[in-house]
C-alpha positions, 0 to 999 in steps of 0.5 A, a space after each residue: 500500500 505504500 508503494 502505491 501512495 508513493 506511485 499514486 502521489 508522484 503521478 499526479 505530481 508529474 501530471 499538474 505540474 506538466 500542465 503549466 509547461 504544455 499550456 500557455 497561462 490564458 488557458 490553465 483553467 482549462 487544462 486543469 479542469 480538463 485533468 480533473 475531467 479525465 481523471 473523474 471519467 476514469 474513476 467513474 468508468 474504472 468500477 463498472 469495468 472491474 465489476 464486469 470483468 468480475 461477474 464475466 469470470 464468476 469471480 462473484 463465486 469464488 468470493 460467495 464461496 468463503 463468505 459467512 452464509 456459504 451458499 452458492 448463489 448469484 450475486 
């Protein structure tokens, strides 16, 4: 978990700091928010995907297996 604060800090650090570099000053407000939109985009659509991935695989089995009730049922 560590390493991933230290990978997830030094990417956002390196993604902010490359928008004053590639944009001229009179649109860094649009760079920003297009940033922020891209990263919400991507954490909005990034759940949907892996819980697909995860009933596509049965992956939902393996964890209703070793839960507390024990029973073999679709999620």
């Amino acid at each position: 978990m560590i390493i991933i604060g230290i990978t997830y800090s030094l990417t956002f650090a390196t993604v902010w700091s490359s928008i004053i570099y590639i944009i001229t000053p009179e649109f860094y407000g649009i760079g920003l928010a297009t940033v922020v939109s891209i990263y919400s985009l991507f954490f909005t659509i990034t759940p949907l995907v892996v819980g697909y991935l995860r009933r596509f695989y049965y992956l939902y089995y393996i964890y209703n297996i070793y839960s507390s009730s024990g029973s073999y049922e679709e999620c």
